[in-house]
C-alpha positions as CSV (number, residue, x, y, z in Angstrom):
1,X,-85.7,-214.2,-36.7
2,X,-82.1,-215.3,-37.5
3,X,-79.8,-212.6,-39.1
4,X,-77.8,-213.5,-42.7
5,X,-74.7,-213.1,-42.3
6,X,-72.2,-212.9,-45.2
7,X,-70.3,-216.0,-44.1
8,X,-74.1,-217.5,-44.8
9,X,-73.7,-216.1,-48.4
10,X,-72.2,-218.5,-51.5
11,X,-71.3,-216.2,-54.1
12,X,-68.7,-217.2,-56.6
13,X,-65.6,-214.5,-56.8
14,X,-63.8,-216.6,-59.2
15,X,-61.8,-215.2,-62.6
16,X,-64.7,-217.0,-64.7
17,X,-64.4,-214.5,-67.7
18,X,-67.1,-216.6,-69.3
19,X,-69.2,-214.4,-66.8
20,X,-67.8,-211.1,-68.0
21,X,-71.0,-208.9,-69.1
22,X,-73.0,-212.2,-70.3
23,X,-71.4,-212.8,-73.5
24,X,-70.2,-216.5,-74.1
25,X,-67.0,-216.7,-74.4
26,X,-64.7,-219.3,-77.1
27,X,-60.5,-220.4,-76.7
28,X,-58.4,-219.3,-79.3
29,X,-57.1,-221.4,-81.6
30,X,-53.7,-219.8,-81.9
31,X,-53.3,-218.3,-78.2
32,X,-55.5,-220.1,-76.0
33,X,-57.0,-217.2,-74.8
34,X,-60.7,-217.0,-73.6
35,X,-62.6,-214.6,-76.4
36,X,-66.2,-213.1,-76.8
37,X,-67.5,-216.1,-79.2
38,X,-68.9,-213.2,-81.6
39,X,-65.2,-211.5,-82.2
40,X,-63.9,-211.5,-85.7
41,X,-60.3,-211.5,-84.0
42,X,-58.3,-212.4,-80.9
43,X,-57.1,-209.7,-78.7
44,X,-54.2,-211.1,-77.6
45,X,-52.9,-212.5,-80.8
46,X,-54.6,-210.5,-83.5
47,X,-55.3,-213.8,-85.3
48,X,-58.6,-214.3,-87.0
49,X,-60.8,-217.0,-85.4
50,X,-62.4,-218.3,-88.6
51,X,-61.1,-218.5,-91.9
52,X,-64.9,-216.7,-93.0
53,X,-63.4,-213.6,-90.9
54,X,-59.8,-213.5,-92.2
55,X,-59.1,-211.2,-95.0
56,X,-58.8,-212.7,-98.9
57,X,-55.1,-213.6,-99.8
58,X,-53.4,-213.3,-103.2
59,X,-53.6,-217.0,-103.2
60,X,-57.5,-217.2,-102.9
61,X,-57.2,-215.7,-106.3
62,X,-58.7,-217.8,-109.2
63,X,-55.8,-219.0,-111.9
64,X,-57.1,-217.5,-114.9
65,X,-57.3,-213.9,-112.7
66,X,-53.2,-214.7,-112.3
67,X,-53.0,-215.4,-115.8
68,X,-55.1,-213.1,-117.6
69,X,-53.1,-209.9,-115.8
70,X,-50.0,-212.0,-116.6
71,X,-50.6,-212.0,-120.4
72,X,-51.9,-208.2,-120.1
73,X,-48.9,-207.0,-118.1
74,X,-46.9,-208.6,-121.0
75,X,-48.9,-207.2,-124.3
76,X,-48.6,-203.6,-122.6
77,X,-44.9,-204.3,-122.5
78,X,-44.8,-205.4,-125.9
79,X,-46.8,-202.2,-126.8
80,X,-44.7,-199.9,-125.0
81,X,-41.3,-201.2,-126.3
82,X,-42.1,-202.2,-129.9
């Protein structure tokens, strides 16, 4: 019976972090980084991966939103100095 030795062995010791606890792994856009594919963010960067995961702007807001607290902001006004 021949013995196993661990030169007999192939076990990959690389720095695959696609390995890392079984989770698939994506690249950042921004960085490059190697991220879990189900984070909202990177960790390096702090960028959002997806626009679906980044938080609403003021720009996302409709026009009429923009115009109807315009026209409000400016009848208090008138209220409040006439």
């Amino acid at each position: 019976m021949a013995r196993q030795t661990w030169d007999d062995e192939e076990e990959d010791w690389g720095d695959d972090e696609s390995d890392l606890d079984g989770e698939p792994t994506i690249t950042c856009p921004h960085c490059g980084e190697e991220v879990y594919e189900d984070s909202p963010r990177c960790p390096s960067c702090e960028n959002y991966l997806s626009l679906e995961d980044a938080p609403p702007t003021a720009t996302n807001k409709p026009w009429w939103v923009l115009l109807g607290a315009g026209l409000g902001l400016l009848a208090f006004l008138r209220w409040l100095f006439v």
